[in-house]
N, CA, C and O atoms as a CHARMM CRD file, in Angstrom:
* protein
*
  308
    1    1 UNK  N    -50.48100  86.76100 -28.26700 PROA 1      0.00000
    2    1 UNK  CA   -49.99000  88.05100 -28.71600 PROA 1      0.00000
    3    1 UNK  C    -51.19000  88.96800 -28.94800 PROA 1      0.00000
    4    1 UNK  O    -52.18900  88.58400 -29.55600 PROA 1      0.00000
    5    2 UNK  N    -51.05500  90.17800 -28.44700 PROA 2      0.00000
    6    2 UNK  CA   -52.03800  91.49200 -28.81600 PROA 2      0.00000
    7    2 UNK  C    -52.28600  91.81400 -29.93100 PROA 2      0.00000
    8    2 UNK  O    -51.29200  91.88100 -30.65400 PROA 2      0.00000
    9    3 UNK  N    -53.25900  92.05600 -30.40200 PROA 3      0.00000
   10    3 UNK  CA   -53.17100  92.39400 -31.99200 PROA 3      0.00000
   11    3 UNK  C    -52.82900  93.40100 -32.20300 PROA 3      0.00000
   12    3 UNK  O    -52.93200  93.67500 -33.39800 PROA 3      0.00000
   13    4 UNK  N    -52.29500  94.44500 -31.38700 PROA 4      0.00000
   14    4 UNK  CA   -51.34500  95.71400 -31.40500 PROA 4      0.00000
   15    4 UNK  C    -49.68600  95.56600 -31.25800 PROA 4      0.00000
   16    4 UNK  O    -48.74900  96.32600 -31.50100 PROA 4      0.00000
   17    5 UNK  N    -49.76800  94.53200 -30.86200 PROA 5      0.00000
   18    5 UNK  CA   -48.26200  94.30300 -31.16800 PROA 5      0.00000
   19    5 UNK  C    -47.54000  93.58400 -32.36900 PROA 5      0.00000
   20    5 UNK  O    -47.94500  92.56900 -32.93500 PROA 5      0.00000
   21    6 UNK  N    -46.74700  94.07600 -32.56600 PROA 6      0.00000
   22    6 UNK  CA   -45.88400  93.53500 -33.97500 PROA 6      0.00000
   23    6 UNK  C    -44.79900  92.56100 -33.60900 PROA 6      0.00000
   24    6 UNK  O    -43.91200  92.79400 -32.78700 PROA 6      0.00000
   25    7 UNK  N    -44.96400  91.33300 -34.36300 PROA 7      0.00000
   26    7 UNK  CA   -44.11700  90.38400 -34.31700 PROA 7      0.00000
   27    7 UNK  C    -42.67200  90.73500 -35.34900 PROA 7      0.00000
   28    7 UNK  O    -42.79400  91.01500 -36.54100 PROA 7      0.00000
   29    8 UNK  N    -41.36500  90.65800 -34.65700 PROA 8      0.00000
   30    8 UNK  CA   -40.00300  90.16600 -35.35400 PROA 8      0.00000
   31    8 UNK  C    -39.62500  89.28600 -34.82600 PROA 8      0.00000
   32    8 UNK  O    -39.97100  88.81600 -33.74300 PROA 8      0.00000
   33    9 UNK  N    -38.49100  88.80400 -35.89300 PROA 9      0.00000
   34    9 UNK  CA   -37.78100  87.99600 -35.69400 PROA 9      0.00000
   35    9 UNK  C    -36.27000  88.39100 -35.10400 PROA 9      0.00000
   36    9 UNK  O    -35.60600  89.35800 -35.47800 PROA 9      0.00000
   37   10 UNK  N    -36.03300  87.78700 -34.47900 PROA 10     0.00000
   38   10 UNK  CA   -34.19400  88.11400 -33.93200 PROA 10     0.00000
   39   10 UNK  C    -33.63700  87.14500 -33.46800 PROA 10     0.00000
   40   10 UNK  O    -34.15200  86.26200 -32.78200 PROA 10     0.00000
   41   11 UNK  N    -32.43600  87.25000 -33.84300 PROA 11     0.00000
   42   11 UNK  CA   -31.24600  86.23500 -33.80700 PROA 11     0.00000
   43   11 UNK  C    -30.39200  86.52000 -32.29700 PROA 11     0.00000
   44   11 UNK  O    -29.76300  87.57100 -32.17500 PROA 11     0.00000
   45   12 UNK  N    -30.41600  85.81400 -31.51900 PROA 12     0.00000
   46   12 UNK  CA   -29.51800  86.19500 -30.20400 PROA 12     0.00000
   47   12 UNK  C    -28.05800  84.58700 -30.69500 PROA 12     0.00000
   48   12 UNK  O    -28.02600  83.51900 -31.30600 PROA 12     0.00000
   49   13 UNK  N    -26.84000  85.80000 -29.61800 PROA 13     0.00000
   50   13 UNK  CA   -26.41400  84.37500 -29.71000 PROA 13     0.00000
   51   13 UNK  C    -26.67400  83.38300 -28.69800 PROA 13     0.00000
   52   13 UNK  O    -27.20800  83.75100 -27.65100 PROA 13     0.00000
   53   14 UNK  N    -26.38600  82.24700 -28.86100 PROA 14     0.00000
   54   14 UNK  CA   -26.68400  81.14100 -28.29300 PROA 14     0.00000
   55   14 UNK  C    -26.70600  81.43600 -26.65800 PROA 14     0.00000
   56   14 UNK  O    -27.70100  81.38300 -25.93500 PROA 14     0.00000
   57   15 UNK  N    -25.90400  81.62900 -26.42600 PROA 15     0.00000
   58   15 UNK  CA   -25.75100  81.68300 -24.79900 PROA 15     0.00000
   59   15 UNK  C    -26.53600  82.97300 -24.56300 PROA 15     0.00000
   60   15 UNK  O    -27.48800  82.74600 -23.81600 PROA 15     0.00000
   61   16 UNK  N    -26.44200  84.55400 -25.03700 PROA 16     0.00000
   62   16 UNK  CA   -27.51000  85.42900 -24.68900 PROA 16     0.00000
   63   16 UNK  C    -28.86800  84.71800 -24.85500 PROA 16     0.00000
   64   16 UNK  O    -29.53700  85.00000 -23.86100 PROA 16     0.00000
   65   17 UNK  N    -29.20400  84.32800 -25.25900 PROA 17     0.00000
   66   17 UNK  CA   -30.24800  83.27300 -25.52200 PROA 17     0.00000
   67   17 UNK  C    -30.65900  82.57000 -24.31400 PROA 17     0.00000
   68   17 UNK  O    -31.62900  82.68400 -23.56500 PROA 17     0.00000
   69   18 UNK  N    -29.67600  81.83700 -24.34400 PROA 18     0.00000
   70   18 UNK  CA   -29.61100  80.85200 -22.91400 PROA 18     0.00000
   71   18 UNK  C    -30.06400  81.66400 -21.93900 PROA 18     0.00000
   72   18 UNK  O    -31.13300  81.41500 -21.38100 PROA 18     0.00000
   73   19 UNK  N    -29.28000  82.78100 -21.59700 PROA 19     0.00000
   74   19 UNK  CA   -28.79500  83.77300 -20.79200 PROA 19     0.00000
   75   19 UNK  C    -30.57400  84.39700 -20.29400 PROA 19     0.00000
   76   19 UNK  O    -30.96900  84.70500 -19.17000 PROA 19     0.00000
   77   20 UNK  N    -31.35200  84.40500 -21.64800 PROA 20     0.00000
   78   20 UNK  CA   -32.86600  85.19600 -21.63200 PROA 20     0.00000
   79   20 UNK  C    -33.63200  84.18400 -21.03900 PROA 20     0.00000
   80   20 UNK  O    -34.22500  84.50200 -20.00800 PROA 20     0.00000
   81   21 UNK  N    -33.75700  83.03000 -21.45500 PROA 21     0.00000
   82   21 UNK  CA   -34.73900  81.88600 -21.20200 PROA 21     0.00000
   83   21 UNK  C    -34.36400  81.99600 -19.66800 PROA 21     0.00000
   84   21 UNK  O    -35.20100  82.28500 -18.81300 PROA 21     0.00000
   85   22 UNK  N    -33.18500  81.77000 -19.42900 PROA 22     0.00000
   86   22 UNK  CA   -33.21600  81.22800 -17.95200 PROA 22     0.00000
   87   22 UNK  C    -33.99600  82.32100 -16.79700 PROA 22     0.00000
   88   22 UNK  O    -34.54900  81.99500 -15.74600 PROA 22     0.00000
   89   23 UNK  N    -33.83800  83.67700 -17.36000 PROA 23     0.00000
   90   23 UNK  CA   -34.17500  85.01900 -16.64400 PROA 23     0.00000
   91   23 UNK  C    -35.40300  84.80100 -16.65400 PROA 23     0.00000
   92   23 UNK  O    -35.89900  85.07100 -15.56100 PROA 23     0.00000
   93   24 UNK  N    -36.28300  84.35300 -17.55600 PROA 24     0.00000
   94   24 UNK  CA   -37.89300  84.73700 -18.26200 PROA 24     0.00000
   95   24 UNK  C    -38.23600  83.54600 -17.43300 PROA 24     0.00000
   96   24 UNK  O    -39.43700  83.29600 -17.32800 PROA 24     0.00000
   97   25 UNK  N    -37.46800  82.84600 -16.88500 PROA 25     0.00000
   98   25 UNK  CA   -38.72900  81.47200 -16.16700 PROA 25     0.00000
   99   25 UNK  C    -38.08700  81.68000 -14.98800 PROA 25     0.00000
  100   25 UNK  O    -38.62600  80.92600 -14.17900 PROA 25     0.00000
  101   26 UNK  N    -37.16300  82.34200 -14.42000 PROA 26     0.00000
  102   26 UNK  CA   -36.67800  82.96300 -12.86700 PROA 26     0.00000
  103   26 UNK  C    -37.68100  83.79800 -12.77000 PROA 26     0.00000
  104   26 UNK  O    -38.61200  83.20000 -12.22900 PROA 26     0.00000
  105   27 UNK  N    -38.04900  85.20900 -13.09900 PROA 27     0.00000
  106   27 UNK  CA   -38.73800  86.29000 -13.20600 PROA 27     0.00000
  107   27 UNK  C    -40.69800  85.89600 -13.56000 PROA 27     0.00000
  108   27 UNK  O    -41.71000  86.58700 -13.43800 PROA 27     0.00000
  109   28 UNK  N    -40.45500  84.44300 -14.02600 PROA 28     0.00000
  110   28 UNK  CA   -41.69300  84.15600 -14.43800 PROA 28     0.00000
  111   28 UNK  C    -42.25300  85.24000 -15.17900 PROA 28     0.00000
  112   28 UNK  O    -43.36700  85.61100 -14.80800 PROA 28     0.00000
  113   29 UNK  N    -41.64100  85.92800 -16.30300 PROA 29     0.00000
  114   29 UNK  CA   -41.80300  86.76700 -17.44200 PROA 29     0.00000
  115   29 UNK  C    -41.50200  86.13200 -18.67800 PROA 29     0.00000
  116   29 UNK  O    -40.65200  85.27200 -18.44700 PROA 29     0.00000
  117   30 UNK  N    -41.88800  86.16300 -20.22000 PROA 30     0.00000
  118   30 UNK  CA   -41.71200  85.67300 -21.02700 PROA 30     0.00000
  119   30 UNK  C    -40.18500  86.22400 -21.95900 PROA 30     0.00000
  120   30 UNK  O    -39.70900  87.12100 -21.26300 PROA 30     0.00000
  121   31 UNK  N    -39.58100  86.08800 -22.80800 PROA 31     0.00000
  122   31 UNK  CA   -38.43200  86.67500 -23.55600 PROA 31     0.00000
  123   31 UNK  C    -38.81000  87.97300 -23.92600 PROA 31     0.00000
  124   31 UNK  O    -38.28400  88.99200 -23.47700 PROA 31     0.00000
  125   32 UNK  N    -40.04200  87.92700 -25.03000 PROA 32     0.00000
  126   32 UNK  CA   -40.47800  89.25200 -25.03900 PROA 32     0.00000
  127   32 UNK  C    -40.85700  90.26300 -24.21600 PROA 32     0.00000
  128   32 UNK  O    -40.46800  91.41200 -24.42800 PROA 32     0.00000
  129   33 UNK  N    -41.39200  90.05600 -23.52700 PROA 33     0.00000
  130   33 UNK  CA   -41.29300  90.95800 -22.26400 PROA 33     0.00000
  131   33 UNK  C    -40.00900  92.03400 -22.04600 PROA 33     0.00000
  132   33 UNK  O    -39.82300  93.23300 -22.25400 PROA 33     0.00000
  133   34 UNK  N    -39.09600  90.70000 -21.41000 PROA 34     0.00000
  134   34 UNK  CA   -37.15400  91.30500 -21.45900 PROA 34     0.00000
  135   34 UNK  C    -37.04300  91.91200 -22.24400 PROA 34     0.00000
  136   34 UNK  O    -36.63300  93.06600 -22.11100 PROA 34     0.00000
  137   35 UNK  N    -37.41900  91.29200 -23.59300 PROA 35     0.00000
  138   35 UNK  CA   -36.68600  92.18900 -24.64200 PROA 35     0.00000
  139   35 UNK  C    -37.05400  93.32300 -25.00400 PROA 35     0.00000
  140   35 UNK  O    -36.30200  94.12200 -25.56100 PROA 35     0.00000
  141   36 UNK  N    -38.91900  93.65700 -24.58500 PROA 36     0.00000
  142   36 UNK  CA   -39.40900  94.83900 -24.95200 PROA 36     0.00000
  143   36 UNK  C    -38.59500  95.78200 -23.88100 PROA 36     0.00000
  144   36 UNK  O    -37.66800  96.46600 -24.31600 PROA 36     0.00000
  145   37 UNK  N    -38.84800  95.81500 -22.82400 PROA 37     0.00000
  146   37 UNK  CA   -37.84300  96.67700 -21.24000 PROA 37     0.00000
  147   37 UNK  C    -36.88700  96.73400 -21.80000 PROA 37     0.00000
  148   37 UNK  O    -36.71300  97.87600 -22.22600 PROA 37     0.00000
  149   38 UNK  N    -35.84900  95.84000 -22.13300 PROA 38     0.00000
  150   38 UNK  CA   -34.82500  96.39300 -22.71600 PROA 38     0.00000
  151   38 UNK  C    -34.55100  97.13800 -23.83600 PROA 38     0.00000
  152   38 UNK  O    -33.48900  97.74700 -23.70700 PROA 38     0.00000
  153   39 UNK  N    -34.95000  97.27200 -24.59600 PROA 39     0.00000
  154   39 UNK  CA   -35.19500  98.03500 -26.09200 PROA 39     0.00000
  155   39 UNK  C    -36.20100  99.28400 -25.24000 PROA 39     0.00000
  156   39 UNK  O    -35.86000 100.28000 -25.87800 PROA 39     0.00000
  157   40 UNK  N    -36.68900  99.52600 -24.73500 PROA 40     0.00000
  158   40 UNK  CA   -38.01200 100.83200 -23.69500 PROA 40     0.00000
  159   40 UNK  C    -36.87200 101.50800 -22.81500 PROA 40     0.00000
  160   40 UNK  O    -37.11700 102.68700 -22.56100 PROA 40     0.00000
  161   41 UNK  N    -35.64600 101.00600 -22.28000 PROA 41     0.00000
  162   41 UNK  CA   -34.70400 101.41600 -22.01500 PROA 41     0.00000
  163   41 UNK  C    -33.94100 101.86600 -22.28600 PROA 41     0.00000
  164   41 UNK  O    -33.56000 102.87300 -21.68900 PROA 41     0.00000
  165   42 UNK  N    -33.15100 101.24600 -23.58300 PROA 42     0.00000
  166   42 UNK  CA   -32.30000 101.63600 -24.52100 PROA 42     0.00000
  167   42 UNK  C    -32.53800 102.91900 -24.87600 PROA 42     0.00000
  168   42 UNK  O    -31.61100 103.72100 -24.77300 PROA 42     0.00000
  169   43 UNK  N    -33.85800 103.36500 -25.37200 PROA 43     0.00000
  170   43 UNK  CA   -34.37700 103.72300 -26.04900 PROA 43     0.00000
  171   43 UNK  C    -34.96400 105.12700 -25.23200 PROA 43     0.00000
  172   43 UNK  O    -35.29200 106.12100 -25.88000 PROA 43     0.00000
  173   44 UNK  N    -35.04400 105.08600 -23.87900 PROA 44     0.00000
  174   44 UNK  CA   -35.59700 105.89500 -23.23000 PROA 44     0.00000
  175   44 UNK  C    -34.04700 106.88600 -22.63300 PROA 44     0.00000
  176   44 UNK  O    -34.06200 108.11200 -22.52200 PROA 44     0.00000
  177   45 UNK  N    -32.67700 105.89900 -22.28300 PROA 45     0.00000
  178   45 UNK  CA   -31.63000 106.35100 -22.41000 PROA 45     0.00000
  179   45 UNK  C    -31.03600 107.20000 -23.61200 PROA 45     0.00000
  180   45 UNK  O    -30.22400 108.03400 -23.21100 PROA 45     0.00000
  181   46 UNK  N    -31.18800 107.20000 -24.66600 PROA 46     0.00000
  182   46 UNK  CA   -30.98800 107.80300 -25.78300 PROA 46     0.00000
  183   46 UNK  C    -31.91500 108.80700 -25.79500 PROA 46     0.00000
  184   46 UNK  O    -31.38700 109.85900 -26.15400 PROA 46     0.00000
  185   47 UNK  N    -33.20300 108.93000 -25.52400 PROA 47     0.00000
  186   47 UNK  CA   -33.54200 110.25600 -25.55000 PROA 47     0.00000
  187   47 UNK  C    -33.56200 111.21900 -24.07200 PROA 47     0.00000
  188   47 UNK  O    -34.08200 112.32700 -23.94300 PROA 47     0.00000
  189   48 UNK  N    -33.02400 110.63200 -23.30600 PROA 48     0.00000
  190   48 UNK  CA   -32.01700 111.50500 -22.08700 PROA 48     0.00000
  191   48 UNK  C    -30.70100 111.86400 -22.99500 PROA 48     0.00000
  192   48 UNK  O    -30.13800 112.95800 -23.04100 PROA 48     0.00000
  193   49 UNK  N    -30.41200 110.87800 -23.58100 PROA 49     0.00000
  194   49 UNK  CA   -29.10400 112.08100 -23.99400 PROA 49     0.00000
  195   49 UNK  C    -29.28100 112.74700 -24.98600 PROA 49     0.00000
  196   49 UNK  O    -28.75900 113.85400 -25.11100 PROA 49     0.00000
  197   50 UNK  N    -29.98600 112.25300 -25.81500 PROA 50     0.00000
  198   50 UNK  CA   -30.58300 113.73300 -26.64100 PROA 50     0.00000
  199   50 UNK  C    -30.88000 114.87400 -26.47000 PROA 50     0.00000
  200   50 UNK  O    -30.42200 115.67000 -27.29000 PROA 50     0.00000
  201   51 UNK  N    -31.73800 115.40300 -25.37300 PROA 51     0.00000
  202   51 UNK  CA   -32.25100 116.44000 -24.40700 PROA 51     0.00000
  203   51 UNK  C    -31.04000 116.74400 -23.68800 PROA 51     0.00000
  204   51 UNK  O    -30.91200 117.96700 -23.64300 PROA 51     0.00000
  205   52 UNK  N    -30.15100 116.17600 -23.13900 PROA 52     0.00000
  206   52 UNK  CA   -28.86200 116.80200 -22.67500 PROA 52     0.00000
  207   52 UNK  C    -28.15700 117.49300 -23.58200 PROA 52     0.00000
  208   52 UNK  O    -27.77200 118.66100 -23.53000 PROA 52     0.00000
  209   53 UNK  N    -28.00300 116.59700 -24.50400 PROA 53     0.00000
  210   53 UNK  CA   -26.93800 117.44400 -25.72900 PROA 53     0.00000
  211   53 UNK  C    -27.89000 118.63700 -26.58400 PROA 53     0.00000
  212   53 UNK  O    -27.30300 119.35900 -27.39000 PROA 53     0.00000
  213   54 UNK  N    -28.73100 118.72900 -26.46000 PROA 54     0.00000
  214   54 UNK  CA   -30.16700 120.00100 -26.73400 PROA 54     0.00000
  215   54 UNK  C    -29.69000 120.95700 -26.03200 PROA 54     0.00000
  216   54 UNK  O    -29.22400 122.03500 -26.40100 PROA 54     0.00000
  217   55 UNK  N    -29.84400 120.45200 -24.82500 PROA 55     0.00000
  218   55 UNK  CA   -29.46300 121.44900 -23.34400 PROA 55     0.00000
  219   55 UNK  C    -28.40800 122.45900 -23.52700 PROA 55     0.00000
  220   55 UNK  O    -28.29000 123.63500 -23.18300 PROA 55     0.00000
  221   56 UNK  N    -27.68800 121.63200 -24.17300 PROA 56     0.00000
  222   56 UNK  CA   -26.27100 122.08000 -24.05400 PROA 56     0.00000
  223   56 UNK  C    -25.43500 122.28300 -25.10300 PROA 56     0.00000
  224   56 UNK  O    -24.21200 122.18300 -25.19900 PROA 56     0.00000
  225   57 UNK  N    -26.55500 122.68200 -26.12200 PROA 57     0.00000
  226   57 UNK  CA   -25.92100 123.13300 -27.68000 PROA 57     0.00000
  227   57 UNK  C    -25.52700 124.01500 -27.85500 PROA 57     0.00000
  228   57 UNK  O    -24.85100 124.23300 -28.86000 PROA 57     0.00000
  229   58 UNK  N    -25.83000 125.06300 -26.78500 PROA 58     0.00000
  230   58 UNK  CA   -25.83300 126.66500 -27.13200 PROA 58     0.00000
  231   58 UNK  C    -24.81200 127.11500 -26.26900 PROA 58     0.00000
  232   58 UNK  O    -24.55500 128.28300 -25.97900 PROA 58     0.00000
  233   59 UNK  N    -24.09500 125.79600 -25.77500 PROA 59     0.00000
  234   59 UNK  CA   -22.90500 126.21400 -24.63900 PROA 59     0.00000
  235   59 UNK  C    -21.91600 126.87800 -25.35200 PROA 59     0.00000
  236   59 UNK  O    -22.13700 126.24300 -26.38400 PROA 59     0.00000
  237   60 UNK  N    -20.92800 127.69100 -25.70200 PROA 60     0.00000
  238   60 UNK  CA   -19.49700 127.77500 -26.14800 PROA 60     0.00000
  239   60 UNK  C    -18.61500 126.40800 -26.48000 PROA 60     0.00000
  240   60 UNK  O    -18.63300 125.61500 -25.53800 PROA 60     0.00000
  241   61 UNK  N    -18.08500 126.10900 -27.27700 PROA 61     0.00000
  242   61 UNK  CA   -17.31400 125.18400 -26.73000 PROA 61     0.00000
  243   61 UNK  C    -15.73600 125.52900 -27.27000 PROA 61     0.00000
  244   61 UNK  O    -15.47300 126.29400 -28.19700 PROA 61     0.00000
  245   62 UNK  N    -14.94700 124.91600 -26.61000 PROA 62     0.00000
  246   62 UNK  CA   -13.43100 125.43900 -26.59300 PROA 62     0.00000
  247   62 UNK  C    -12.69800 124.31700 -27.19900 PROA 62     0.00000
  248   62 UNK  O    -12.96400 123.12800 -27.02500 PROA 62     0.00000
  249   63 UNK  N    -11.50600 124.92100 -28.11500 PROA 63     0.00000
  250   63 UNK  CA   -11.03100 123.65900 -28.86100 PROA 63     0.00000
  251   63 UNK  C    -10.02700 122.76400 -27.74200 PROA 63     0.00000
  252   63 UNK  O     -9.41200 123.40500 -26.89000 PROA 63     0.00000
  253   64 UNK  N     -9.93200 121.60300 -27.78500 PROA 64     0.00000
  254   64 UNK  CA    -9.17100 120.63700 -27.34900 PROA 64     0.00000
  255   64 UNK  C     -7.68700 121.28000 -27.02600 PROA 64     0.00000
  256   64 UNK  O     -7.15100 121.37600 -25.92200 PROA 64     0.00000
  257   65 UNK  N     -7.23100 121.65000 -28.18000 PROA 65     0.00000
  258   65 UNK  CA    -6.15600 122.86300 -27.71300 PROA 65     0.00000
  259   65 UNK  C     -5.68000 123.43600 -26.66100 PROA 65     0.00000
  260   65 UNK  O     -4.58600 123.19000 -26.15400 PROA 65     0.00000
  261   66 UNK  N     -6.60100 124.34500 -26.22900 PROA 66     0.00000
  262   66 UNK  CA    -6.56600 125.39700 -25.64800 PROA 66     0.00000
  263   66 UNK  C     -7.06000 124.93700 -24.20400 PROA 66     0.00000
  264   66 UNK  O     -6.78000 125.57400 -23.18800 PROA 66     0.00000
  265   67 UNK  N     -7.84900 123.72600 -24.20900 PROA 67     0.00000
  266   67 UNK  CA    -7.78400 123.52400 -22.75400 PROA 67     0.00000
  267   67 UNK  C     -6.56000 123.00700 -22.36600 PROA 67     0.00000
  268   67 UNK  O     -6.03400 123.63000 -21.44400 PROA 67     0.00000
  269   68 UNK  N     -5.81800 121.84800 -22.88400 PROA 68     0.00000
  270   68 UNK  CA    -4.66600 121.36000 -22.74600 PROA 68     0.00000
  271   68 UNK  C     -3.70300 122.45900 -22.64500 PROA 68     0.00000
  272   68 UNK  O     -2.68500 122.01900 -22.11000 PROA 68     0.00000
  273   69 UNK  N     -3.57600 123.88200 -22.97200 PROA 69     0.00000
  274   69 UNK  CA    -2.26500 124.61200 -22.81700 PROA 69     0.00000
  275   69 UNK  C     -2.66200 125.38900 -21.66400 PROA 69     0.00000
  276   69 UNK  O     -1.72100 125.98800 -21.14400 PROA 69     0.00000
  277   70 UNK  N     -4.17300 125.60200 -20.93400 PROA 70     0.00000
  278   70 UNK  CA    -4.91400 125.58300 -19.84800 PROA 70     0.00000
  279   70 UNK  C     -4.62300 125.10600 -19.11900 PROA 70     0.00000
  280   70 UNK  O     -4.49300 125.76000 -18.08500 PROA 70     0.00000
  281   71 UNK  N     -4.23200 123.34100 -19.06300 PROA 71     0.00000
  282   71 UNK  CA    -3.83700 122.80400 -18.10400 PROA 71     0.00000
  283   71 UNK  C     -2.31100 123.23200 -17.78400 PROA 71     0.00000
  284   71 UNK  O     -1.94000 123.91200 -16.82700 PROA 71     0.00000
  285   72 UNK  N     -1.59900 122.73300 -18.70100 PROA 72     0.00000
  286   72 UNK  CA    -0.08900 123.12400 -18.41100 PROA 72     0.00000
  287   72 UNK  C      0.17800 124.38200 -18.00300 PROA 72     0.00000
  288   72 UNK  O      1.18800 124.43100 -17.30100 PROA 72     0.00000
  289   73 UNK  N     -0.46800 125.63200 -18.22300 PROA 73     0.00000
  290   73 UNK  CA     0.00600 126.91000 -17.87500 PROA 73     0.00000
  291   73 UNK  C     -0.49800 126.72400 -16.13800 PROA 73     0.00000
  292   73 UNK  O      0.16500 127.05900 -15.15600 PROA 73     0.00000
  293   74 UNK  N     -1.82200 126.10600 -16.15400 PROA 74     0.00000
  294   74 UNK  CA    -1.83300 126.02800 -14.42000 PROA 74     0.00000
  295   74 UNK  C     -0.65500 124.69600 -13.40500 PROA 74     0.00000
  296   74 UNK  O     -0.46000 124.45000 -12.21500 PROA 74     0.00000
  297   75 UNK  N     -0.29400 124.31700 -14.33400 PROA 75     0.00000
  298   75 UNK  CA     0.84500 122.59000 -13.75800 PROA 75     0.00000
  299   75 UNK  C      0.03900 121.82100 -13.12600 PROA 75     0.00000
  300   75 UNK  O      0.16300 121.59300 -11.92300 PROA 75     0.00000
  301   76 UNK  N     -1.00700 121.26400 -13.95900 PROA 76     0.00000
  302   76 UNK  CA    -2.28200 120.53900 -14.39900 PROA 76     0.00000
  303   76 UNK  C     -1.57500 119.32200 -14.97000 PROA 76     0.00000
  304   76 UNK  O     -1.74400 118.25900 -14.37400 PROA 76     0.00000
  305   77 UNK  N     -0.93300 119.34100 -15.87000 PROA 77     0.00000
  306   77 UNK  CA    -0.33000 118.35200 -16.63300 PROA 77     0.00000
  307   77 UNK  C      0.90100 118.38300 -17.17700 PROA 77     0.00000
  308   77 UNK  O      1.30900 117.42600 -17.83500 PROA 77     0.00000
């Protein structure tokens, strides 16, 4: 381990578990590894949607309502 990296602990269940080991010696990568990419992912997905919903704060938005009587007045629904 790097001395820049920080050790936790985590609980998987058994079979996700299973599920990691078997990947990490297919991939010839270790668990941590997986688990860092996955959490760098997670994590990189969430701030795409952050910046979307930023994007798109200043849109109007229309109540639930009014699109639904939108639809029916066009025979939408």
């Amino acid at each position: 381990m790097k001395a820049s990296q920080k050790r936790a602990t985590v609980y998987f269940h058994p079979q996700l578990h299973r599920a990691l080991k078997i990947k990490a010696a297919e991939t010839e990568r270790s668990v941590s590894e997986l688990v860092n990419e996955a959490v760098r992912q997670s994590l990189a997905e969430d701030s795409e949607d952050l910046a979307a919903f930023e994007e798109r704060a200043h849109e109007p938005s229309i109540p639930f309502e009014e699109i639904l009587k939108d639809l029916k007045k066009h025979g939408q629904i």
